[in-house]
N, C-alpha and C positions, 0 to 999 in steps of 0.2 A: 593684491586683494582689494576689494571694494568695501573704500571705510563704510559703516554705518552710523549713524549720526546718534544712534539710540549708546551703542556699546563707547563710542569717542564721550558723550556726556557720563554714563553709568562709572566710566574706570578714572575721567577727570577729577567727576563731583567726589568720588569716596577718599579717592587720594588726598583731595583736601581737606576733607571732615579727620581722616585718618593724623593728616600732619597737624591742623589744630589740635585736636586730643593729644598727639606727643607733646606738644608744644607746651600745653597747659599741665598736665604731669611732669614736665621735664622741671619747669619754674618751680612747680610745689615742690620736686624732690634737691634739687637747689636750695630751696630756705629750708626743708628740711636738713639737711648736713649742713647749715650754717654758710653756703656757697653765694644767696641772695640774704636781702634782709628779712628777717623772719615778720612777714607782715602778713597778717590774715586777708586773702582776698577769696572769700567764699562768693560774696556776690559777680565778683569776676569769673573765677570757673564756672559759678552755672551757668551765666551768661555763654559763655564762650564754649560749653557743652551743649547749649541747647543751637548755637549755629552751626557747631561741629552736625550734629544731629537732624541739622534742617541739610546738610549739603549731602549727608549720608542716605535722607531718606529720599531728596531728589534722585539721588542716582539709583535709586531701586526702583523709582516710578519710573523712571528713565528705561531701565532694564526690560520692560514688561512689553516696551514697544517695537521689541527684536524677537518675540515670541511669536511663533505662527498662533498658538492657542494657548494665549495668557490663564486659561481654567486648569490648564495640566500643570500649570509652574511648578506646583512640590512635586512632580515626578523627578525633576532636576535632582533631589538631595537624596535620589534612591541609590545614585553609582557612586559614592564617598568611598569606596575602596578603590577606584581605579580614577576615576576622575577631577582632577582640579575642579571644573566647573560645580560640580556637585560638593567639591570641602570650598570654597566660596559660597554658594547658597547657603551655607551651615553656617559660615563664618561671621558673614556679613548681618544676618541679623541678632547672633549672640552678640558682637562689637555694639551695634544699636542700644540694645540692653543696659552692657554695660557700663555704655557713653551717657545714657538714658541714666542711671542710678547714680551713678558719679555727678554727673548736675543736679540730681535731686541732693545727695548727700549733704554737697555744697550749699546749698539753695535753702533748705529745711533745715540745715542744721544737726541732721542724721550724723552723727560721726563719733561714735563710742568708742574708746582706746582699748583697741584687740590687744595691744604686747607694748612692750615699753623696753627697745633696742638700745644698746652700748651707747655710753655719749648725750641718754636722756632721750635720746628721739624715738618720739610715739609715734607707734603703728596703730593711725585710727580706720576707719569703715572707707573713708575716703581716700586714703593711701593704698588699701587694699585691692579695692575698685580701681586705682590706676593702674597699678601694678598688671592685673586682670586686663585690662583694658589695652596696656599697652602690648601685653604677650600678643591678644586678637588682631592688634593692628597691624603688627609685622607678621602675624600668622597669615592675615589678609590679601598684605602685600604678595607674600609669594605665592597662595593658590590665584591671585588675579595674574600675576605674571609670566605664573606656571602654564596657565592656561595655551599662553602661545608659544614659552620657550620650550616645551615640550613635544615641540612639532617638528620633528626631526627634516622633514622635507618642505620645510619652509626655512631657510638658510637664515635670512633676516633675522627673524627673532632666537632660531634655537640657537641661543647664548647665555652666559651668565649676566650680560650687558644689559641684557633683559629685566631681568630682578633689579638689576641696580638700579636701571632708570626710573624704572614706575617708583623704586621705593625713595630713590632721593629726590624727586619730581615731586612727588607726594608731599616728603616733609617741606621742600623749600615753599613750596607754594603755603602750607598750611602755617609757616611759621613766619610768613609776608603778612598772611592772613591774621595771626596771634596781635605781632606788631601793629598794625593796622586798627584790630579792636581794641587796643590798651589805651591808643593815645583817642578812642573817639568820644564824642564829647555827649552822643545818647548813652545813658544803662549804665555799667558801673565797667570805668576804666581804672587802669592800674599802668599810672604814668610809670613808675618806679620799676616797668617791668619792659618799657620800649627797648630799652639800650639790649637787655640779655634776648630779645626774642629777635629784634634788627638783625644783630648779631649773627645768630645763629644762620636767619633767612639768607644772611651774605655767605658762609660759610656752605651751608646745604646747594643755594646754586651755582655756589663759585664747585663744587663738588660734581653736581648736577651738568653743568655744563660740559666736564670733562668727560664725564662718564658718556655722555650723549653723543661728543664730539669723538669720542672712541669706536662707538659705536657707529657712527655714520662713515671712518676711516675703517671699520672691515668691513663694511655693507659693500662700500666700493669696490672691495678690491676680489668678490667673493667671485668665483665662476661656478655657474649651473654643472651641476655633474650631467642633468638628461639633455640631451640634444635632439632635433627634428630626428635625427636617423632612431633614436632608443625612444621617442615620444609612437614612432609609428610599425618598429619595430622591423626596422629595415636597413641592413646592414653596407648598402652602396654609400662609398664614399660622398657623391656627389647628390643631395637631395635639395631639390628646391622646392618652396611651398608658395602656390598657387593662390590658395584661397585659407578662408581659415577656420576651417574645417567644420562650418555649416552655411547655410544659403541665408538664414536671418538667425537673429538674435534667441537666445538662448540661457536657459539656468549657468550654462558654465562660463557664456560671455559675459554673464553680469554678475556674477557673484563672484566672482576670481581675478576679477581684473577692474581696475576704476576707470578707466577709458580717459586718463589724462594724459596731454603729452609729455614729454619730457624736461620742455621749457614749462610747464605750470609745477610741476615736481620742484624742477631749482627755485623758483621764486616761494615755492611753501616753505623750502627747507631753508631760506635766508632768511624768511618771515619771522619763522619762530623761532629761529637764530637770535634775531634780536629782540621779538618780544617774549621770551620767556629767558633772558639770560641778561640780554645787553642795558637794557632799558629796566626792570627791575632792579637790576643793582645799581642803577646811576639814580632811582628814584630813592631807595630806601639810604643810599650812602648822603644826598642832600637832604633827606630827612633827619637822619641822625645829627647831619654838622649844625641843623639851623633848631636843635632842641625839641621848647612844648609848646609851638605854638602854632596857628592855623594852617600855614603854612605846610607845618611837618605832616599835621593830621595830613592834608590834600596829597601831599609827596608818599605817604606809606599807602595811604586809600588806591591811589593810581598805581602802585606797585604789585600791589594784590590785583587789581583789574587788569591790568596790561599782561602779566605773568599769567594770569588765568587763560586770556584770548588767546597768548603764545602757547598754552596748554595745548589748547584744542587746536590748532595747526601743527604743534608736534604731532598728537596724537592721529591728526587725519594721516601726516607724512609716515606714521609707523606702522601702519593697517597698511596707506597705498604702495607703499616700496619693497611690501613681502611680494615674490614673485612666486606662483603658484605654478607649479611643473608644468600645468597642463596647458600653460599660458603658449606652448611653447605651439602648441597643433591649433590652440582657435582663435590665438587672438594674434600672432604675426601673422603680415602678408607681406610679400614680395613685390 
């Protein structure tokens, strides 16, 4: 398929917003149960809600420039019964919402004790809001993912491999991204929360990697069930194809197929090899051993940047390596 550069930013950016917002619910539910130190960091969640929120609403402006006629857009959220794409247009901006409310909660101070759970732990407006919030995020993940594992004749994607990746890709990036804000020295950071969110970022792409690396071990190995002979519907053992199956350039030349070789394929898929797996964990594991100081900030900051860039070289190599049936009548030649 021919990545698009609008959809490769839309499913990167959210992913990220998406894994900060875990990231920052996860800590709070941590000092909730007594797991961190119970330390008030309001001015850190808004903060870190309102970038979650900047990376979320990027990638919906981002969305708008895959639209043939960006004025129809809420037609999209009319097929929610049959359609992924349409329970993502629903999702995604309820998520906004109440990523949106959660950093106000934070921020204002808004946080009245709904219940008062086992163990003394209050359930305030802000716990609630996460709660909500984190349901949306993984509800997210899988209408975004759904979108293409649902595609029965696209081999690539339809898998469970699928869900996985976009969803652990998502958290680890967003939880490089947490780390990264805690130790920076603008807005309000929360040193005391590097080591659990580091952590975690090692943990989701040590996760992330395998899942990916699984993922690119069945890709390999898949065989196209259509062949030239069932592409043209002609049952002679012996079919060669000539040309490829128009005189110029066409809707189906370009939108089904990315017109790179197979030597630019290998060097994408070694790329983002190492910058979204290899090089993030060698940054945030030198950040963690050398503590709070410049240094560290520079080593997590570059982790979040580097893993991001390897994002979007995965994400081009996941659009360009679905092979589209049709690929088989217009885009081989002999």
């Amino acid at each position: 398929m021919r990545p698009a550069l609008s959809v490769i930013l839309l499913t990167t950016l959210i992913g990220v917003g998406q894994g900060l917002f875990l990231a920052l619910f996860s800590a709070q539910s941590y000092a909730l149960v007594g797991l961190l130190p119970r330390k008030d960091d309001p001015a850190f969640n808004a903060q870190g809600s309102a970038v979650a929120l900047a990376f979320l609403i990027a990638g919906l402006v981002a969305s708008f420039f895959h639209l043939g006629r960006p004025e129809r857009a809420w037609r999209t959220a009319t097929q929610w019964r049959s359609s992924w794409l349409s329970r993502e247009v629903i999702v995604l901006p309820a998520f906004m919402l109440v990523v949106a409310a959660y950093g106000a909660a934070h921020g204002f101070g808004w946080n009245p004790v709904i219940a008062v759970l086992p163990q003394r732990v209050l359930l305030d407006a802000g716990v609630a809001l996460g709660l909500a919030g984190t349901l949306l995020a993984f509800a997210l993940f899988i209408c975004t993912a759904m979108i293409y594992a649902c595609l029965p004749f696209l081999a690539e994607w339809h898998s469970p491999l699928t869900l996985l990746n976009f969803t652990l890709l998502g958290g680890a990036s967003g939880f490089t991204l947490a780390a990264a804000l805690a130790t920076s020295p603008a807005g309000a950071a929360a040193p005391h929360l590097v080591a659990f969110f580091a952590a975690w970022a090692i943990v989701l792409t040590l996760l992330a990697a395998l899942g990916r690396i699984a993922s690119l071990w069945r890709n390999a190995r898949l065989r196209p069930k259509s062949t030239p002979q069932s592409a043209i519907g002609v049952k002679h053992p012996s079919v060669v194809q000539k040309s490829q199956g128009f005189m110029g350039g066409s809707f189906n030349t370009r939108e089904f197929f990315h017109g790179r070789s197979a030597r630019v394929l290998r060097s994408v898929k070694w790329a983002f090899l190492l910058l979204t797996f290899v090089l993030p964990l060698a940054c945030i594991a030198l950040g963690l051993a050398r503590g709070q100081d410049r240094a560290s900030m520079a080593l997590l900051a570059a982790a979040f940047i580097v893993q991001y860039l390897g994002l979007l070289l995965e994400r081009w190599f996941f659009f360009a390596q679905a092979n589209h049936p049709q690929n088989l009548y217009y885009q081989a030649v002999s």
